[in-house]
N, CA, C and O of each residue as an XYZ file, in Angstrom:
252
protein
N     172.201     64.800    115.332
C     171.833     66.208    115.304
C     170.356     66.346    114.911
O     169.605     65.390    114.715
N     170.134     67.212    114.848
C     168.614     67.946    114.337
C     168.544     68.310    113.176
O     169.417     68.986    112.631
N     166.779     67.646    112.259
C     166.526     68.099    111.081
C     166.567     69.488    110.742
O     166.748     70.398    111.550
N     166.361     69.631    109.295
C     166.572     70.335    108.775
C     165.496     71.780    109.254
O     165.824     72.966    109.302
N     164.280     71.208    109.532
C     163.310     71.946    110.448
C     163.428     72.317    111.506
O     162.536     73.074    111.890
N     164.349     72.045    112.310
C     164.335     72.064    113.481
C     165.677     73.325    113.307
O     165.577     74.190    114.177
N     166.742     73.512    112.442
C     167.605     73.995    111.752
C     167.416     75.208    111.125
O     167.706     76.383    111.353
N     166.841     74.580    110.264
C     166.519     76.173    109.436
C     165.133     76.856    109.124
O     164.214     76.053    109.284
N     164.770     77.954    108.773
C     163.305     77.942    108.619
C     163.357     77.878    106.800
O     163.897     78.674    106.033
N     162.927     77.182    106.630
C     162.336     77.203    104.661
C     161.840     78.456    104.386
O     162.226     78.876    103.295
N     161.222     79.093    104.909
C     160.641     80.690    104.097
C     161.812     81.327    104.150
O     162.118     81.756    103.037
N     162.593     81.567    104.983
C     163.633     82.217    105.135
C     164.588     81.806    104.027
O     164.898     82.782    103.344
N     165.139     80.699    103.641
C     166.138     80.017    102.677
C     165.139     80.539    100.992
O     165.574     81.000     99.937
N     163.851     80.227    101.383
C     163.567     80.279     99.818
C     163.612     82.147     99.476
O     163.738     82.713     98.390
N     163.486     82.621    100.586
C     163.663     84.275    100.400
C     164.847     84.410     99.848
O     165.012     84.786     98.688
N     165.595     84.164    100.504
C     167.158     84.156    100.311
C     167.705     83.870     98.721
O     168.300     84.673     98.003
N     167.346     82.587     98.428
C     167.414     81.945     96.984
C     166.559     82.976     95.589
O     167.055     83.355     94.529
N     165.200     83.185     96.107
C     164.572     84.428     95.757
C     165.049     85.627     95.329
O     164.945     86.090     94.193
N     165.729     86.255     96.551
C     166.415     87.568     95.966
C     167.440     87.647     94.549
O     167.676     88.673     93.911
N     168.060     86.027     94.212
C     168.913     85.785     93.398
C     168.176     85.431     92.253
O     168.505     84.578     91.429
N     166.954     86.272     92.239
C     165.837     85.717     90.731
C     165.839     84.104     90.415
O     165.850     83.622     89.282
N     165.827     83.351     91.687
C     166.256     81.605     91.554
C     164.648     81.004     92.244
O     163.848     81.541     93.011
N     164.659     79.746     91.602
C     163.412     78.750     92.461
C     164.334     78.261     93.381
O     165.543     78.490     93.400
N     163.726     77.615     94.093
C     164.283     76.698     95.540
C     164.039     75.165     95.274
O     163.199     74.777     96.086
N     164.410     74.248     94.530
C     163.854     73.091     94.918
C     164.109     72.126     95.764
O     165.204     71.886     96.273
N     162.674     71.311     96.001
C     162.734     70.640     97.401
C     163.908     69.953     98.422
O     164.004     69.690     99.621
N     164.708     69.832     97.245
C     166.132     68.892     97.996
C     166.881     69.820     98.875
O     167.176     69.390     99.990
N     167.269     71.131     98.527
C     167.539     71.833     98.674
C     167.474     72.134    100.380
O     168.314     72.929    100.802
N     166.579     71.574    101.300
C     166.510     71.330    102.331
C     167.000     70.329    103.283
O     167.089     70.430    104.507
N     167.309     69.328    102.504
C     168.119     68.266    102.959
C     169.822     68.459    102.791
O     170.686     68.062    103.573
N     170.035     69.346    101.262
C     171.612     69.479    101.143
C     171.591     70.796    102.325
O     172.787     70.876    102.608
N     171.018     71.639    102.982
C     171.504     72.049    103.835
C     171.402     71.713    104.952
O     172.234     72.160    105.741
N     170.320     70.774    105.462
C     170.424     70.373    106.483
C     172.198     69.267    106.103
O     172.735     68.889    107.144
N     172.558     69.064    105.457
C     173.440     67.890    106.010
C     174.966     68.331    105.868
O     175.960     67.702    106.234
N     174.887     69.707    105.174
C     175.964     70.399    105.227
C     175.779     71.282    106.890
O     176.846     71.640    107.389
N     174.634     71.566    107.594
C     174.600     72.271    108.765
C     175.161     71.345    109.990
O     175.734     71.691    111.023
N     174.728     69.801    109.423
C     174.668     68.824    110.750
C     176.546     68.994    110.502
O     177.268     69.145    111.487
N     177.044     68.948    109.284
C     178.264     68.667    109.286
C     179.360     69.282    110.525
O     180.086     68.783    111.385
N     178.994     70.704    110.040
C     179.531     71.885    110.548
C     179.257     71.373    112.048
O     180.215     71.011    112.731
N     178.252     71.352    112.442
C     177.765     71.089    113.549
C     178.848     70.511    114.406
O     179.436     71.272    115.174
N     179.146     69.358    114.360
C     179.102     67.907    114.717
C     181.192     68.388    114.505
O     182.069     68.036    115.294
N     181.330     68.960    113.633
C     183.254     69.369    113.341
C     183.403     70.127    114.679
O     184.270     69.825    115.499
N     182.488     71.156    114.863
C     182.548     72.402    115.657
C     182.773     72.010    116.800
O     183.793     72.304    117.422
N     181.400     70.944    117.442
C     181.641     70.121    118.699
C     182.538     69.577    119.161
O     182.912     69.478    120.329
N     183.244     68.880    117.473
C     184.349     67.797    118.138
C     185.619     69.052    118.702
O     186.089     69.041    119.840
N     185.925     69.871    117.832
C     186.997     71.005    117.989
C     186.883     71.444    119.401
O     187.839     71.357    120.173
N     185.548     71.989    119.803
C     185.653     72.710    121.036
C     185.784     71.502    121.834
O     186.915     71.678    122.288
N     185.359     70.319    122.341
C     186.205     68.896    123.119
C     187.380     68.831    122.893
O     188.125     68.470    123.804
N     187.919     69.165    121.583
C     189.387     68.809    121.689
C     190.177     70.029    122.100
O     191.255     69.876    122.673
N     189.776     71.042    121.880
C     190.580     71.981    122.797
C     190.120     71.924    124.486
O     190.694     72.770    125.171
N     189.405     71.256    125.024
C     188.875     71.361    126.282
C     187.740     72.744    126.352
O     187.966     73.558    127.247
N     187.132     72.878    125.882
C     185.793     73.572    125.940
C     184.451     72.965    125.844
O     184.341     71.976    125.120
N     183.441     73.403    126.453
C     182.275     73.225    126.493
C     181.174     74.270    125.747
O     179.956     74.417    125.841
N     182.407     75.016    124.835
C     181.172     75.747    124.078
C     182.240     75.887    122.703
O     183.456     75.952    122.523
N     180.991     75.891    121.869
C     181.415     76.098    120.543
C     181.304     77.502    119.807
O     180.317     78.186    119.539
N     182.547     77.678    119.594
C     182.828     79.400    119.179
C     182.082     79.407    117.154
O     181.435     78.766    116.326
N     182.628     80.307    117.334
C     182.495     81.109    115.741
C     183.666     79.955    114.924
O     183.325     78.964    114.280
N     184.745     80.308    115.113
C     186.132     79.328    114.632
C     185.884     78.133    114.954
O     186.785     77.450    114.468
N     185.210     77.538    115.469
C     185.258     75.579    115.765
C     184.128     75.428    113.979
O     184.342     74.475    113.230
N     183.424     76.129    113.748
C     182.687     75.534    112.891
C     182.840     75.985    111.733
O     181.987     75.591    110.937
N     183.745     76.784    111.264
C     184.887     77.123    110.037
C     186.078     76.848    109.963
O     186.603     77.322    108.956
N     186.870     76.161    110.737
C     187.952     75.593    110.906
C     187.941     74.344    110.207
O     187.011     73.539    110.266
N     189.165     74.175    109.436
C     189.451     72.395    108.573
C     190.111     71.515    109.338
O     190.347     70.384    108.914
């Protein structure tokens, strides 16, 4: 899958973290990139295993 840059934008996440009167530190980009690739990569396999070629809303919240 694709980094965390390629993924998410950092101004956007540290805004986010921000509004919660919080700092952002640096790791913080990697634990979401690897929780995103996760999702990712579940979602894909789900929509193949039902026979689809696209990945819904439910393939990448589904256990």
């Amino acid at each position: 899958m694709a980094n965390a840059s390629d993924l998410c934008v950092k101004s956007k996440i540290k805004e986010a973290i921000k509004t919660q009167e919080l700092n952002c530190a640096g790791d913080v980009f990697d634990a979401l990139d690897s929780v995103i690739n996760t999702c990712l990569t579940q979602g894909a396999a789900r929509a193949k295993a039902n026979g689809r070629k696209t990945v819904k809303g439910h393939d990448i919240f589904a256990s």
